[in-house]
N, C-alpha and C positions, 0 to 999 in steps of 0.2 A: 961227152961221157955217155954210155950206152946203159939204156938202162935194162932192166930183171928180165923185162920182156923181150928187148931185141936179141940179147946175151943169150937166153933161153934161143929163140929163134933161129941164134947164130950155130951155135952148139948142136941143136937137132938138124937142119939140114947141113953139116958137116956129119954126123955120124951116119946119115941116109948115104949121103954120096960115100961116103968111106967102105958101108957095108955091104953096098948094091952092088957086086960086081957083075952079078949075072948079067946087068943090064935089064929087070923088071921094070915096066913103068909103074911112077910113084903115084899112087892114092890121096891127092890134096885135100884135106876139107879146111873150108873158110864158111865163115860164120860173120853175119849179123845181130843185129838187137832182134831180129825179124825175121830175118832165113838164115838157113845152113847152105852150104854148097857143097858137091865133091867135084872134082874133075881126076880124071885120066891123063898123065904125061906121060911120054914117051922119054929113054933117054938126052932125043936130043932136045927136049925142049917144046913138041907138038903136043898142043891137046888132043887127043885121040877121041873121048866123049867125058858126056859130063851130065849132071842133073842137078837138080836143085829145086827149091821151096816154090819157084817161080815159075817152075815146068810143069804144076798140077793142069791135066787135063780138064779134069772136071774140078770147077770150083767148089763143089759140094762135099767133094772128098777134102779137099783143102780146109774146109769152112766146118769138118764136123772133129778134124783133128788139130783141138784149140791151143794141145800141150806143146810145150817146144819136143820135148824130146819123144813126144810121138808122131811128130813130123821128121825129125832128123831121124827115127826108123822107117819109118816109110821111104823116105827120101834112099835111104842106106840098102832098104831092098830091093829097090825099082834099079838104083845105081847098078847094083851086083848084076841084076835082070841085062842091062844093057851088055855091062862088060863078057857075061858067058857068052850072048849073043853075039860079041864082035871078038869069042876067042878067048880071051885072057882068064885067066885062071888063078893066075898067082902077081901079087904085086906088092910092093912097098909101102905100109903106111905113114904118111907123112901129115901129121898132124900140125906143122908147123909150130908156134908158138904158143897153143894153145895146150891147155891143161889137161890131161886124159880123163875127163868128165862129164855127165852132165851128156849135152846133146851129141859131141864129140865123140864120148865113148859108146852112147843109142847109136849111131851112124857107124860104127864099128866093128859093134855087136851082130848089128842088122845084117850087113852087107858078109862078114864071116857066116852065119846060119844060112841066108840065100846061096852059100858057095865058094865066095872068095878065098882064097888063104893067102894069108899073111902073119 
């Protein structure tokens, strides 16, 4: 028996794959108790690029941004920063099972104002 959240999960990546025909790569984010992630897919399945809580350069910047959801904007801007840099422009978001809230929707936010559209 599957439960609220896989069902949720299953549901949303079937209406990404149903809607995406252009073929944009999709906008992952995963999330811990501790970090956010996003990454970059490609249709077939390649990560293309990616960032996360764990890629702060300087721990200082890391260490002065204590909130979660002002790390998942940071994290959502830097993202965006890579992806104009390697091209992409427009892409999918795929939030997976996760509830459009909270760090989620900061990583979102962020990454739309730095440029992205989705």
């Amino acid at each position: 028996m599957l439960t609220n959240y896989e069902r949720r999960k299953f549901r949303v990546r079937n209406h990404i794959e149903a809607s995406n025909k252009g073929g944009r790569p999709r906008l992952v984010v995963s999330r811990s108790n501790k970090n956010i992630y996003a990454q970059l897919i490609d249709a077939k399945g390649k990560v293309l690029c990616s960032f996360s809580t764990l890629n702060f350069e300087d721990n200082k910047k890391a260490n002065k941004k204590t909130n979660g959801t002002e790390k998942a904007k940071f994290v959502g801007q830097e993202f965006a920063k890579i992806c104009l840099k390697n091209g992409v422009k427009e892409v999918v978001f795929d939030k997976g099972a996760y509830i459009y809230n909270g760090r989620v929707k900061a990583l979102a936010e962020a990454c739309r104002e730095a440029g992205l559209q989705f």
